[in-house]
C-alpha positions in Angstrom: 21.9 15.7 -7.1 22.9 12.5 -8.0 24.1 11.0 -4.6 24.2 12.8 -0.9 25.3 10.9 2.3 23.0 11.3 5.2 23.9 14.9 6.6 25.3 16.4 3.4 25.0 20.1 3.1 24.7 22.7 0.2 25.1 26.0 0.9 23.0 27.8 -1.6 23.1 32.1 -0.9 22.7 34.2 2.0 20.2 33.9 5.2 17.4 36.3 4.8 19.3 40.1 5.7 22.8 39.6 5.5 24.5 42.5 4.3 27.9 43.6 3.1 28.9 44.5 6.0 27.8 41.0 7.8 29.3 39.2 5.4 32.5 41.0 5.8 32.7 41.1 9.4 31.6 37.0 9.4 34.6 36.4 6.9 37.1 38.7 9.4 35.6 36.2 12.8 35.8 33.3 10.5 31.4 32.4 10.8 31.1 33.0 7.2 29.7 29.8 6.7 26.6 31.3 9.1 26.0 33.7 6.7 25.1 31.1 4.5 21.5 29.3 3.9 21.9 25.5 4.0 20.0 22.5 3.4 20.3 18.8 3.0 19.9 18.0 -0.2 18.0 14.6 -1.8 18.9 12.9 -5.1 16.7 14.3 -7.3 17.0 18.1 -6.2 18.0 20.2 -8.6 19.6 23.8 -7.8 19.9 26.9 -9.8 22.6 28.9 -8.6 22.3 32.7 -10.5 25.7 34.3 -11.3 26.6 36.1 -7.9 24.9 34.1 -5.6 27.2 32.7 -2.6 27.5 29.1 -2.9 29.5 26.1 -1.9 29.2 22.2 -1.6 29.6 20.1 1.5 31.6 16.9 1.6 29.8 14.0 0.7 27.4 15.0 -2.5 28.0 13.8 -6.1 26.3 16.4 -8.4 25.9 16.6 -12.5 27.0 20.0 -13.0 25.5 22.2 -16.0 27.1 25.4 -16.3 27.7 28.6 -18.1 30.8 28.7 -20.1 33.5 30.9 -17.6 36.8 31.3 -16.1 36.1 33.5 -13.5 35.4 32.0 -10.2 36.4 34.3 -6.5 36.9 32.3 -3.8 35.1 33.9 -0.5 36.3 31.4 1.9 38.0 27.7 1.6 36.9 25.9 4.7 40.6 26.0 5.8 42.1 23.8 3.4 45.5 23.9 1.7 46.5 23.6 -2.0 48.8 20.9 -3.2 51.8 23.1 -2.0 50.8 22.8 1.7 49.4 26.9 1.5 46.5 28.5 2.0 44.6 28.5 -1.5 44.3 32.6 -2.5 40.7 34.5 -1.7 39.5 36.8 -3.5 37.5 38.7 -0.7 37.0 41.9 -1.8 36.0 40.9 -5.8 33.8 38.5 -3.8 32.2 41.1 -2.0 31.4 43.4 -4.9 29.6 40.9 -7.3 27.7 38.9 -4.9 24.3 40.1 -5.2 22.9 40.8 -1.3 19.3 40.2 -3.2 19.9 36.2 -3.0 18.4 35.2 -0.4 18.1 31.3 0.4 18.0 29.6 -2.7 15.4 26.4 -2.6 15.9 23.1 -5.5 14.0 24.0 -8.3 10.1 22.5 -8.6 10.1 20.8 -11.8 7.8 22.2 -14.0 5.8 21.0 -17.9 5.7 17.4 -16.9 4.5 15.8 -19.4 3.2 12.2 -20.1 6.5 11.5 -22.1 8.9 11.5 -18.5 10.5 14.6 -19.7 10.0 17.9 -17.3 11.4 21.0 -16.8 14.1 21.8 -14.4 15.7 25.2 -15.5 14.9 27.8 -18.4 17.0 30.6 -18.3 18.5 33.0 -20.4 22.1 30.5 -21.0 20.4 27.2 -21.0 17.5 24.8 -21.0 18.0 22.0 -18.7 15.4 18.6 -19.0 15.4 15.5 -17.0 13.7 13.0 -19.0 13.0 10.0 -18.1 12.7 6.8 -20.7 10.9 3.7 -20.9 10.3 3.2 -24.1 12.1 4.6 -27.4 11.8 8.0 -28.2 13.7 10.8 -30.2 15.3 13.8 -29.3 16.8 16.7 -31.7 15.3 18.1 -34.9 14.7 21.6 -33.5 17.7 23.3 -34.7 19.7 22.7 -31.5 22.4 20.9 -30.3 21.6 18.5 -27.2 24.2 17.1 -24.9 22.5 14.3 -22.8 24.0 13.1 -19.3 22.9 9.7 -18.1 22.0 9.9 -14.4 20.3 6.5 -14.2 20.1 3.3 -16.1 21.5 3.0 -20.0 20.5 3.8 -23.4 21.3 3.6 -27.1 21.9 6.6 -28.9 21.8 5.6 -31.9 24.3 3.1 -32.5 26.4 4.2 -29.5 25.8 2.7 -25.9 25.3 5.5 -23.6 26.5 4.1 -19.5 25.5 5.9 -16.3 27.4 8.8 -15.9 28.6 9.2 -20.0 27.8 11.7 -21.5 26.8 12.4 -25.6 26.8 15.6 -27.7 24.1 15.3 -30.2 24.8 18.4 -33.2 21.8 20.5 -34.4 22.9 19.0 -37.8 22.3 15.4 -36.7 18.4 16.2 -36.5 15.9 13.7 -34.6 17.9 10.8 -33.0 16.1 7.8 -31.1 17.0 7.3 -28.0 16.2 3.7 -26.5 16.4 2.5 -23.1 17.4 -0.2 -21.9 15.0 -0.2 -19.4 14.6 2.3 -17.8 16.8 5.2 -18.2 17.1 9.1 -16.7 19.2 11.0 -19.0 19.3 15.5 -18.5 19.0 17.0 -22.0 20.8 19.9 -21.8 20.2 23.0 -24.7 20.6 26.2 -25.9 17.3 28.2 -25.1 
């Protein structure tokens, strides 16, 4: 989360019991969004949304999105809005319906975890990707284990390399291009972003 107005909501899976069938009735009454588990989010938070949970973002929120490489996405519900032709965007109720998984209850930001005395700590390690915020005071190197890293700047600046790297650029650094320093220019939060 990189910025959240005062009041923002995510909407991150199901209350605790909803079923099929709740879901489905909530979506024919047009409650579905009290289906849903929210929360107000704070810069910082980081969420892990699992493939079929039921998820949306309120108005307000500007988020650094890391995802798995797809082009499916069913729309369950679309707060009303219309498309750019003045319509009703399409839903996709029913393929909604049969992969969302009734399991995923609320879903909570992540607790970083390995924190280490180097700013870098763990937000997400799953089976798609590794995803580290790391936070830089002073020079240090990342790469050199066979991986590619992309890095996202989500606070200060930083020379990769040669290349300035601004708040909210992004840089892809190859698996071939081994250990690069990284240096700050003062201080700098940057997500490192890899292939488990």
């Amino acid at each position: 989360m990189l910025a959240a107005d005062r009041g923002s909501k995510i909407y991150a899976g199901l209350n605790a019991g909803v079923t099929k069938e709740d879901l489905r009735e909530a979506l024919e009454s047009g409650t579905c969004d009290q289906c849903l588990h929210t929360f107000e989010p704070q810069v910082g938070d980081c969420v892990f949304i699992e493939a079929g949970t039921v998820h949306a973002l309120g108005e307000g929120l500007v988020i650094a999105e890391i995802q798995q490489a797809s082009d499916t996405t069913f729309r369950l519900f679309d707060w009303n809005r219309v498309g750019a032709d003045g319509k009703p965007r399409d839903l996709h109720i029913k393929q909604s319906l049969e992969v969302t998984n009734f399991e995923r209850g609320p879903v909570a930001p992540q607790q970083p975890q390995d924190a280490d005395p180097t700013g870098r700590e763990r937000l997400v390690d799953c089976d798609k990707f590794v995803l580290d915020r790391c936070a830089f005071t002073a020079s240090q190197a990342i790469g050199g284990d066979d991986r590619f890293h992309l890095l996202v700047v989500i606070e200060g600046s930083l020379a990769v390399g040669e290349e300035e790297l601004l708040l909210g650029e992004t840089c892809l650094l190859p698996a071939a291009a081994g250990s690069v320093a990284i240096v700050p220019r003062g201080k700098a939060v940057v997500l490192d972003i890899s292939l488990p």
